[in-house]
LUMMARDO-266048 format. One record per residue (C-alpha): x, y, z. Coordinates in Angstrom, 3 decimals, decimal comma, always signed. Layout:
% LUMMARDO-266048
<pt><px>X</px><py>Y</py><pz>Z</pz></pt>
...
//
This chain:
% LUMMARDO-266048
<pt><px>+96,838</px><py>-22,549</py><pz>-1,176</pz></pt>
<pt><px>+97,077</px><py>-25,583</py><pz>-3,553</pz></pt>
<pt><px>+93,481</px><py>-26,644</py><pz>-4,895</pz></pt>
<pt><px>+92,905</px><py>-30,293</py><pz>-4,698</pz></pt>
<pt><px>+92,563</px><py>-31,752</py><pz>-8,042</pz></pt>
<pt><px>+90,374</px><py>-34,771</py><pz>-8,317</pz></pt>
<pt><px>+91,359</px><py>-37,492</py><pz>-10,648</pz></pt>
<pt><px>+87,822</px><py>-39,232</py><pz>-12,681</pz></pt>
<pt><px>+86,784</px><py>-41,840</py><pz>-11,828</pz></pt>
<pt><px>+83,842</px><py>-44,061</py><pz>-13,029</pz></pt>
<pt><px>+83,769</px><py>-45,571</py><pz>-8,977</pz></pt>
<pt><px>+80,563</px><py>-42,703</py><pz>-8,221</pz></pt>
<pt><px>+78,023</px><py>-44,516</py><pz>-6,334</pz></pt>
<pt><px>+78,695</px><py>-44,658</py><pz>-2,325</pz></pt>
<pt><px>+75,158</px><py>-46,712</py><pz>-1,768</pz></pt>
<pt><px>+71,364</px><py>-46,981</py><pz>-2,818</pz></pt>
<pt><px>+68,737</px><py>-47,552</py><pz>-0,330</pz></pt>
<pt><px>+65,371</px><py>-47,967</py><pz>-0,076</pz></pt>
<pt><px>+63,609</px><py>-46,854</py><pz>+3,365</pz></pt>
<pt><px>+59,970</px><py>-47,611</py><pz>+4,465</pz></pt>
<pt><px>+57,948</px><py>-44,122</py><pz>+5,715</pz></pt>
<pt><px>+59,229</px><py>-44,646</py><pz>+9,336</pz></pt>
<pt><px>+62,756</px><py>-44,711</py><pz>+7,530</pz></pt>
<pt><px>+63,800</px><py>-48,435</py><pz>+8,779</pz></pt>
<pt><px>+65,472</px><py>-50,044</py><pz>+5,824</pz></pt>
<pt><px>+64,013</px><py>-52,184</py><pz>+3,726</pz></pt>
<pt><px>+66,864</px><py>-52,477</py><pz>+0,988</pz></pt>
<pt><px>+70,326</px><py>-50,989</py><pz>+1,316</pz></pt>
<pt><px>+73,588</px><py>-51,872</py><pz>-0,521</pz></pt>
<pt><px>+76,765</px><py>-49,629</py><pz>+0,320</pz></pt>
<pt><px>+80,034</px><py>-49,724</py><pz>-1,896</pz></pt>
<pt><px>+82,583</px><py>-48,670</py><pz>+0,347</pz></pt>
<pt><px>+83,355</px><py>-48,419</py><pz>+3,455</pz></pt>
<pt><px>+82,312</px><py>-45,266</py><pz>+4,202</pz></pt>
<pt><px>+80,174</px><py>-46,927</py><pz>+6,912</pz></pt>
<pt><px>+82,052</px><py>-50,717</py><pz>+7,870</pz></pt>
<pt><px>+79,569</px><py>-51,554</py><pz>+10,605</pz></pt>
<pt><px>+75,532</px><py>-52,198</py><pz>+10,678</pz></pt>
<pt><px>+75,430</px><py>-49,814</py><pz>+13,785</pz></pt>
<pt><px>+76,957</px><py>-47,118</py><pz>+11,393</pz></pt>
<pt><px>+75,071</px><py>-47,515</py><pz>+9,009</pz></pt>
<pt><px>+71,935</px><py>-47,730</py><pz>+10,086</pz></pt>
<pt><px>+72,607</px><py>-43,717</py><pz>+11,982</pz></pt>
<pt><px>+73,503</px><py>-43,025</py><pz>+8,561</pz></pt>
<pt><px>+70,292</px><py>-44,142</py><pz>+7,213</pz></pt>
<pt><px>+68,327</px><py>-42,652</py><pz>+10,192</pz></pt>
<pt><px>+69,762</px><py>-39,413</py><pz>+9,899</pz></pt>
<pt><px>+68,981</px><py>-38,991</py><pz>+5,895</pz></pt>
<pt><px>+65,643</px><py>-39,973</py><pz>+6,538</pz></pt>
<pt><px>+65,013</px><py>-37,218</py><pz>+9,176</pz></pt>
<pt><px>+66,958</px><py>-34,834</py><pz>+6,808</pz></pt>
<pt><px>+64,908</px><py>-35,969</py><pz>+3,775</pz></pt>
<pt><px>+61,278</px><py>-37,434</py><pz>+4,904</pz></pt>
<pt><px>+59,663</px><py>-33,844</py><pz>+5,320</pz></pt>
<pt><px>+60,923</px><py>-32,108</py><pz>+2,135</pz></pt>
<pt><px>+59,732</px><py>-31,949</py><pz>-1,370</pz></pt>
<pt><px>+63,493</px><py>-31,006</py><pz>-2,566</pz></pt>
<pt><px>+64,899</px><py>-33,843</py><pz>-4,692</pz></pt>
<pt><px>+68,790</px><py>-33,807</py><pz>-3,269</pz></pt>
<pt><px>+70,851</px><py>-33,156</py><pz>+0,100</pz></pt>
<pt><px>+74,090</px><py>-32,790</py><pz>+1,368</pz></pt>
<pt><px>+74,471</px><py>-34,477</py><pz>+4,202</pz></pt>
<pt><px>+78,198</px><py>-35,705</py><pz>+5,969</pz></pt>
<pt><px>+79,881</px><py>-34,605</py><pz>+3,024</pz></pt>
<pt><px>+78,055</px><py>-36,652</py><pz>+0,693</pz></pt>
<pt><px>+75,865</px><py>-35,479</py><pz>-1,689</pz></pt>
<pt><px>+72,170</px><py>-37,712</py><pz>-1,866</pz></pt>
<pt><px>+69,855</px><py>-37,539</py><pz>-4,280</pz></pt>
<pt><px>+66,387</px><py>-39,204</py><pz>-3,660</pz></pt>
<pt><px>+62,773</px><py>-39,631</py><pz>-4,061</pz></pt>
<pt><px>+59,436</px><py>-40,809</py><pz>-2,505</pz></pt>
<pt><px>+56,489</px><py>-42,851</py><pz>-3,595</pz></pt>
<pt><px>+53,348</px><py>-43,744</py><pz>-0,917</pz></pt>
<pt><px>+55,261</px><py>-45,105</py><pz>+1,749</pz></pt>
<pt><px>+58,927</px><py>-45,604</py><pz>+0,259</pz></pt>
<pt><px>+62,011</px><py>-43,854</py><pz>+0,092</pz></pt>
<pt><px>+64,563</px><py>-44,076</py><pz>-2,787</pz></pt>
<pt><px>+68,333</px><py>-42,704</py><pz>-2,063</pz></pt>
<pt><px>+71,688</px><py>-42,943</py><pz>-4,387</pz></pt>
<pt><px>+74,316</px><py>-41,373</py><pz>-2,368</pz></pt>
<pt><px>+77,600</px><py>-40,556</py><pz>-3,952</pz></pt>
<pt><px>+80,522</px><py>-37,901</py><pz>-2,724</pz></pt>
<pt><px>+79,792</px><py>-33,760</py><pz>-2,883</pz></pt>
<pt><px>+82,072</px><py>-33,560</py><pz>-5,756</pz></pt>
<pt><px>+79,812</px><py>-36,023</py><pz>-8,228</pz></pt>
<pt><px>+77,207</px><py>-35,132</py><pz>-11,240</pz></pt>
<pt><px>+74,206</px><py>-34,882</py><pz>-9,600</pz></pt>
<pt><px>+72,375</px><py>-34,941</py><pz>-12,879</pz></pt>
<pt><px>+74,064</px><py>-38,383</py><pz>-13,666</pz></pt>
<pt><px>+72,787</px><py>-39,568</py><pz>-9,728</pz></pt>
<pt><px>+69,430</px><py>-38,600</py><pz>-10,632</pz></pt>
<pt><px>+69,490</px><py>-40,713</py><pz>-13,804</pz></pt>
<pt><px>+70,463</px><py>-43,623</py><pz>-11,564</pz></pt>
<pt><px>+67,557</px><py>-42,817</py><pz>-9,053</pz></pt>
<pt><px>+64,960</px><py>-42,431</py><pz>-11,938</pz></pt>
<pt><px>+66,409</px><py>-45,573</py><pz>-13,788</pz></pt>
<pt><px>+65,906</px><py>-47,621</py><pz>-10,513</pz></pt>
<pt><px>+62,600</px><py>-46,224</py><pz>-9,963</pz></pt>
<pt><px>+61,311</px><py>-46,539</py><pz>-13,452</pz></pt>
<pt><px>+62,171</px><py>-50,100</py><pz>-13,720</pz></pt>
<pt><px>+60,575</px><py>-51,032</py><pz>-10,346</pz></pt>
<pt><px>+57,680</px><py>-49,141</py><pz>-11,508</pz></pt>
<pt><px>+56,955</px><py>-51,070</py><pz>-14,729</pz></pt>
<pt><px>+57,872</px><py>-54,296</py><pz>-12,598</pz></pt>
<pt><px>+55,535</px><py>-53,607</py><pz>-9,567</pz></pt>
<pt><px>+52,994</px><py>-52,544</py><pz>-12,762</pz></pt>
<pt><px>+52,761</px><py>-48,879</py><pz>-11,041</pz></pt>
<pt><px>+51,894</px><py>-49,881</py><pz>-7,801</pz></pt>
<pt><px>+55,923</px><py>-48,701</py><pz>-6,002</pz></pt>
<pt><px>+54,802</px><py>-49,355</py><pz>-2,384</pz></pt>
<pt><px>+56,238</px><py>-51,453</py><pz>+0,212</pz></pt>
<pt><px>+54,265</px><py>-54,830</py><pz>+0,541</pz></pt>
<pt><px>+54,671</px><py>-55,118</py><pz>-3,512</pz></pt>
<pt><px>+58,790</px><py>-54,296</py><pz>-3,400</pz></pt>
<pt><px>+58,676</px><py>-56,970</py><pz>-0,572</pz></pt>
<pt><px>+57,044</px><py>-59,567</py><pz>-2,421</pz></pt>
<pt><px>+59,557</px><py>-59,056</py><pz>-5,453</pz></pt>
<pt><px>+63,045</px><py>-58,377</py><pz>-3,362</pz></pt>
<pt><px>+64,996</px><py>-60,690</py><pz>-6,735</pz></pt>
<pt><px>+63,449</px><py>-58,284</py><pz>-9,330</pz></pt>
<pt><px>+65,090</px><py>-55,276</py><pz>-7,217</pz></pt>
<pt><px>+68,166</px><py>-56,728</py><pz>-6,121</pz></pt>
<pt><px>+68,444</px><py>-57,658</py><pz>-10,040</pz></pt>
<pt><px>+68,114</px><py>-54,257</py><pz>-11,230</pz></pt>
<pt><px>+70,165</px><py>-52,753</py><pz>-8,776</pz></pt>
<pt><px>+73,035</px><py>-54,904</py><pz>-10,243</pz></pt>
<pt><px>+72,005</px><py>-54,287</py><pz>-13,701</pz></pt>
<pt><px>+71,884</px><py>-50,328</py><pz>-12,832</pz></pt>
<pt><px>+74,944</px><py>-50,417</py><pz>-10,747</pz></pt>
<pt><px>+78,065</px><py>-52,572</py><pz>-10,347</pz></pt>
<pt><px>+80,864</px><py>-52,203</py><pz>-7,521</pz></pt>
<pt><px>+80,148</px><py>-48,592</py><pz>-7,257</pz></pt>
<pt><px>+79,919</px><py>-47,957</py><pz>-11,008</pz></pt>
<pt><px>+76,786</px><py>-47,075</py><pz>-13,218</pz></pt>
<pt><px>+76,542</px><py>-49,521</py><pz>-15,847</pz></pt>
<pt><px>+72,758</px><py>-48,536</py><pz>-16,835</pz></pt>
<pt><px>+70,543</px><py>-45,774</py><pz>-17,181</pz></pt>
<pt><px>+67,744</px><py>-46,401</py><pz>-19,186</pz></pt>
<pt><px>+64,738</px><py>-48,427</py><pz>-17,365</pz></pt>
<pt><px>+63,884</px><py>-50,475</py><pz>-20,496</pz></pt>
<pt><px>+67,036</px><py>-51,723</py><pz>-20,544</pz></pt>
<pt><px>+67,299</px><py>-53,148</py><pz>-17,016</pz></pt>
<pt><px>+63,723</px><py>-54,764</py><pz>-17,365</pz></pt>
<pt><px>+64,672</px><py>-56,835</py><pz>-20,259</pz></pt>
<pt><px>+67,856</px><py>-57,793</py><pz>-18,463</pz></pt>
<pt><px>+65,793</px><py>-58,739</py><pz>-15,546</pz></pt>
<pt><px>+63,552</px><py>-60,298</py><pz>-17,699</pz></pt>
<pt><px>+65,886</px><py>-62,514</py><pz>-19,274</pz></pt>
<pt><px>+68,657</px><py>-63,241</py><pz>-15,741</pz></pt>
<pt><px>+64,869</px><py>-64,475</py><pz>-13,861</pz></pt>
<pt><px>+63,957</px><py>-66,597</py><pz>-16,887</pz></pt>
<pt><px>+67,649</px><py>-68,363</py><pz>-16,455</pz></pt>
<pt><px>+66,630</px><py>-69,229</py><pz>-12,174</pz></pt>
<pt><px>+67,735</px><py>-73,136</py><pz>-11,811</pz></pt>
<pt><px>+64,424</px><py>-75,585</py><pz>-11,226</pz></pt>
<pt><px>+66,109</px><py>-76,173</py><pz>-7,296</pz></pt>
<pt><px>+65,355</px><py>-71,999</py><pz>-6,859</pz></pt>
<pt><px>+62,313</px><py>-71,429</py><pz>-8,658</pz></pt>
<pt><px>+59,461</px><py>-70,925</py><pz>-6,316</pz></pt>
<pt><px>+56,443</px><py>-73,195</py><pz>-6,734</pz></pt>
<pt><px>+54,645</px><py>-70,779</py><pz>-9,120</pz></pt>
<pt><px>+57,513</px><py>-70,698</py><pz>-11,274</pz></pt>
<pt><px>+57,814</px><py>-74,022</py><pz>-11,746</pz></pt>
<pt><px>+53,692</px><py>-74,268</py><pz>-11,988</pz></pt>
<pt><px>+53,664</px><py>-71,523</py><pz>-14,815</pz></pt>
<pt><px>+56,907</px><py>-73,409</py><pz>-16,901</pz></pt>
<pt><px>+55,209</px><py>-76,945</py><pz>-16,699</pz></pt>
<pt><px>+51,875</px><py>-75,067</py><pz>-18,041</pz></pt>
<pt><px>+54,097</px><py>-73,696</py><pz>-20,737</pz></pt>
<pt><px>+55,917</px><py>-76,963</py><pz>-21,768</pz></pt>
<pt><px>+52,344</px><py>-78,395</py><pz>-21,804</pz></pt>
<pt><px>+50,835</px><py>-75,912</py><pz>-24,355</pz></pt>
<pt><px>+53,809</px><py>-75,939</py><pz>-26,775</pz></pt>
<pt><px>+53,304</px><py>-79,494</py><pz>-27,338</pz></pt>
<pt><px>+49,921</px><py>-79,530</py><pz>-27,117</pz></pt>
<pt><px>+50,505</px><py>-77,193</py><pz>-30,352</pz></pt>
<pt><px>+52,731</px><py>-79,115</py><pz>-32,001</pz></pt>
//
């Protein structure tokens, strides 16, 4: 019997998602096709959360994928990735992600905050992880990229606030000068 030799590749991440504590989805961005339709996709989803939701164990195998996750009040974190991936690296991902919504939410990781700031966590996702390949691990380092892509938002998509807290801004430096 031949044994199947796997050739790297930096292509590791299947899909991150982010389910609410009845395990409906509340983020989810998949990187292959693994799952084409909406319909399969949301089993998939279903049937991690019922594998996952009652444990305290931090990964899973589950349809020949390996998932590595975590929970926080009423949220649930998931990288998914094939059986034959780093699990260590996955968990850097997860805790990267995490971390970085953490210090963005200001601690408080629970559903109506991630729902109020959807652009700061589709922005680190991208920052954290690109086609299917982990560009970033370290939390500080996707905040200041956030930090600097929401700063660069055109007036037309800036929400009233923003605009509000930029005109206060202008006003003060030349007040100062």
């Amino acid at each position: 019997m031949e044994a199947l030799i796997l050739e790297p590749s930096l292509y590791t991440v299947k899909a991150i998602l982010i389910l609410d504590n009845d395990g409906d989805r509340l983020f989810a961005k998949y990187y292959y096709d693994t799952y084409p339709s909406i319909k399969e996709q949301k089993a998939f989803e279903k049937n991690i959360f019922n594998k996952t939701h009652w444990t305290d164990s931090e990964i899973a195998l589950l349809e020949g994928l390996t998932v590595v996750y975590k929970s926080s009040i009423d949220l649930y974190f998931y990288v998914i990735c094939s059986s034959c991936e780093n699990e260590l690296m996955l968990m850097a991902v997860l805790n990267c992600l995490f971390d970085s919504l953490s210090q963005t939410l200001r601690k408080n990781v629970e559903k109506r905050a991630l729902l109020e700031n959807m652009e700061g966590l589709f922005l680190a996702v991208d920052e954290i992880v690109d086609g299917g390949v982990i560009l970033e691990s370290d939390p500080q380092q996707v905040i200041h990229w956030v930090a600097l892509r929401g700063e660069d938002v055109p007036l037309t998509e800036q929400t009233v606030s923003q605009v509000l807290q930029s005109a206060k801004e202008q006003i003060k430096w030349s007040l100062l000068w």
